[in-house]
N, C-alpha and C positions, 0 to 999 in steps of 0.2 A: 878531894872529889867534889863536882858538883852535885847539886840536888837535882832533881827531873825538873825539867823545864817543861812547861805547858801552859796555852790558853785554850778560852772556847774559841777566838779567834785572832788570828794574826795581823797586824795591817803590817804592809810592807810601803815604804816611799820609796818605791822603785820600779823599775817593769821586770813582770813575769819573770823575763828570760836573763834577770841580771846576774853575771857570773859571779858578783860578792855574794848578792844572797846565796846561790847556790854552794857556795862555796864553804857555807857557815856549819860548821860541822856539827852542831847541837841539833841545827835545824833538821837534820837527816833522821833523830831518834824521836823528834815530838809528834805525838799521836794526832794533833791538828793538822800538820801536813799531810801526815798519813791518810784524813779523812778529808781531805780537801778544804781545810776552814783557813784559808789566808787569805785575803784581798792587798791586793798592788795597789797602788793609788800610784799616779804620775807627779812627781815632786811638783809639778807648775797647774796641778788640777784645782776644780773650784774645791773639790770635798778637801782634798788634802787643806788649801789655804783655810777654809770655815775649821775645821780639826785643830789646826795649829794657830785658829785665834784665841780659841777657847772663850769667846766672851758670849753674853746670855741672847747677844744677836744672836751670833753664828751658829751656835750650835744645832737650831731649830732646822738650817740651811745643811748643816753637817750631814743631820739624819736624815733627811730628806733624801738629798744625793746618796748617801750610800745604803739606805733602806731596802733597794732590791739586794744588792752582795751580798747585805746580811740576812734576809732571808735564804737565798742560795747557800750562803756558807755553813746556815744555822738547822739547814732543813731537816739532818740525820741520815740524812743520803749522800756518801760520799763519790758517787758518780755524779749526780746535780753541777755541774761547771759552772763558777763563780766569776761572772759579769768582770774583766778587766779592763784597765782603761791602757 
């Protein structure tokens, strides 16, 4: 058996409406989704490319770009609709 899976929030490198993620059947029981804390990033976005440099540049460029989703995602409010790209 797996253990509960959970964050405070998800990034997904994908769109919204992608039928892998959907399809991920863990992802149907984690209370993140449940309370709307995932953010999509588009595989060819600037935050995803600054993310996946991970160097002391980018990071600063990471957070920046994705600083509104994360407040959206982060607010406690899971009606607040989280900014997609």
């Amino acid at each position: 058996m797996l253990p509960d899976l959970d964050a405070d929030v998800i990034f997904w490198w994908a769109p919204a409406d992608s039928p892998e993620i959907a399809a991920i059947v863990a992802r149907q029981s984690m209370r993140a989704v449940a309370e709307g804390r995932e953010i999509f990033l588009a595989q060819t976005s600037k935050a995803n490319g600054a993310l996946a440099n991970g160097s002391l540049l980018s990071q600063p460029i990471a957070i920046r770009l994705i600083a509104d989703r994360l407040d959206a995602a982060l607010d406690g409010d899971p009606t607040t609709p989280v900014p997609q790209e």
